[in-house]
C-alpha positions in Angstrom: 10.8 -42.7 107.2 11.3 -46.6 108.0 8.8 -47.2 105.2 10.4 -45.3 102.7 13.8 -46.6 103.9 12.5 -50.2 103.3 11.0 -49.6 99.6 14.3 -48.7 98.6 16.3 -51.3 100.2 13.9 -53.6 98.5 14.3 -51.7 95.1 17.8 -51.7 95.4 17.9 -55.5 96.4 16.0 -56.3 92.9 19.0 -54.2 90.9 21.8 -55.9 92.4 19.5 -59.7 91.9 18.9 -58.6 88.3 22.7 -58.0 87.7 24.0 -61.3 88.8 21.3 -62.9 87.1 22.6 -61.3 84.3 26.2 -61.9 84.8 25.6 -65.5 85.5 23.4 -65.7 82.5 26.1 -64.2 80.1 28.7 -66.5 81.8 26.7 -69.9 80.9 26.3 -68.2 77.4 29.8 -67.9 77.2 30.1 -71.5 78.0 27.4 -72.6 75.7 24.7 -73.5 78.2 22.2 -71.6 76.4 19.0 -73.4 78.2 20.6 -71.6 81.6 21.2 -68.5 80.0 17.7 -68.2 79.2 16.4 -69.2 82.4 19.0 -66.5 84.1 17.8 -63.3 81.5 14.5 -64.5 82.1 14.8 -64.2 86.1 16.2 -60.5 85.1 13.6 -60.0 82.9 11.0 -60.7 85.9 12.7 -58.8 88.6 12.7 -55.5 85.6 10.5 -56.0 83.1 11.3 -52.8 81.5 14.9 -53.3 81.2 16.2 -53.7 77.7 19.7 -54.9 78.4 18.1 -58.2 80.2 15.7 -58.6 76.9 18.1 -58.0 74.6 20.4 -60.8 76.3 17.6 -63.4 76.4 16.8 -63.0 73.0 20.6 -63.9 72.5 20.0 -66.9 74.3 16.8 -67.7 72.8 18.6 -67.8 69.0 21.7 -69.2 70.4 19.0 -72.2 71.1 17.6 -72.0 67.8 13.9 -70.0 68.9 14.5 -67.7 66.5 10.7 -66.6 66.5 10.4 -65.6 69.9 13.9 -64.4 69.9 12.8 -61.7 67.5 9.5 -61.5 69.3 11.8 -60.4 72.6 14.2 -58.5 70.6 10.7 -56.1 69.1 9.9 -55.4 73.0 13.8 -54.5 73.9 13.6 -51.9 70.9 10.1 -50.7 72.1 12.1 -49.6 75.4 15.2 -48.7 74.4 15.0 -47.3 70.4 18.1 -45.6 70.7 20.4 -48.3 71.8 22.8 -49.2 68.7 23.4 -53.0 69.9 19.5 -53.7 70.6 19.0 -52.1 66.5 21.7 -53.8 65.3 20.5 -57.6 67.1 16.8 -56.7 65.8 17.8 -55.8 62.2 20.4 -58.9 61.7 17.6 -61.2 63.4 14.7 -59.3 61.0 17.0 -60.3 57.9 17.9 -63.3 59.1 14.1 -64.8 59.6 12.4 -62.9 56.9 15.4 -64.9 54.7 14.8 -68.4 56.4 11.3 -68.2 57.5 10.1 -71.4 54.9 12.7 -73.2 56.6 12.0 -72.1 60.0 8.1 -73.2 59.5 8.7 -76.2 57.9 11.8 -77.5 60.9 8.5 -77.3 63.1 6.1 -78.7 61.6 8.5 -81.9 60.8 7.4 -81.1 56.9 10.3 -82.0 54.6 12.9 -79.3 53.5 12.0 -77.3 50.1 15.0 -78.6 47.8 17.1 -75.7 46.1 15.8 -72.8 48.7 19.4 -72.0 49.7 22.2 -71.6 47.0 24.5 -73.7 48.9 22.3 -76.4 51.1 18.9 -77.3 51.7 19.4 -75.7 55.2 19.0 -72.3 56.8 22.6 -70.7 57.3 23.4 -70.0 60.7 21.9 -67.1 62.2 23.4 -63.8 62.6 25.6 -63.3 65.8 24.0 -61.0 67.8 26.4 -60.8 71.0 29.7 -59.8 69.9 32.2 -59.6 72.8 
């Protein structure tokens, strides 16, 4: 009985840690402290690996940063565990459309290549990317 009473304690211990870390995380978002958003969704994401909420908000974080790659990359896994969930489809298509659009722009920012001239109708840079947390 003690055992069992301690595995939930501790199970219950992680949810309450993954929701401030999540709550913190959405409040240094909101300030536009994006580099301690991510390490906050990423703390959630280790405590529950599985939980789609916490991925969906670090892939946020991760575009709001301008990792656009992996945000998509962590956007895919949030779908794989929650394909029903309208915001985690709606983050994952805008994202999709947004780097399938700007992926020659994307490549070339990294590899410190110069900009292909004329890609975009109105500047030689990517538009900003889709907003993905609406409040």
């Amino acid at each position: 009985m003690k055992t069992l009473l301690a595995a939930v304690c501790l199970s219950l211990s992680g949810v309450v840690l993954a929701g401030d870390l999540q709550s913190e995380g959405k409040t240094a978002l909101s300030e536009g402290d994006a580099a301690s958003a991510i390490i906050k969704f990423t703390e959630a994401a280790k405590v529950n690996p599985f939980d789609p909420a916490a991925l969906n908000n670090l892939a946020v974080a991760l575009a709001a940063q301008g990792n656009y790659e992996k945000a998509l990359e962590t956007l895919e896994r949030a779908y794989r565990l929650a394909p029903t969930r309208g915001d985690i489809q709606a983050n994952l298509q805008s994202m999709r459309t947004w780097v399938a659009r700007n992926a020659p722009q994307i490549q070339l920012k990294e590899s410190k290549a110069k900009p292909v001239v004329n890609t975009y109708p109105d500047a030689d840079i990517p538009p900003e990317p889709p907003p993905l947390w609406k409040k």
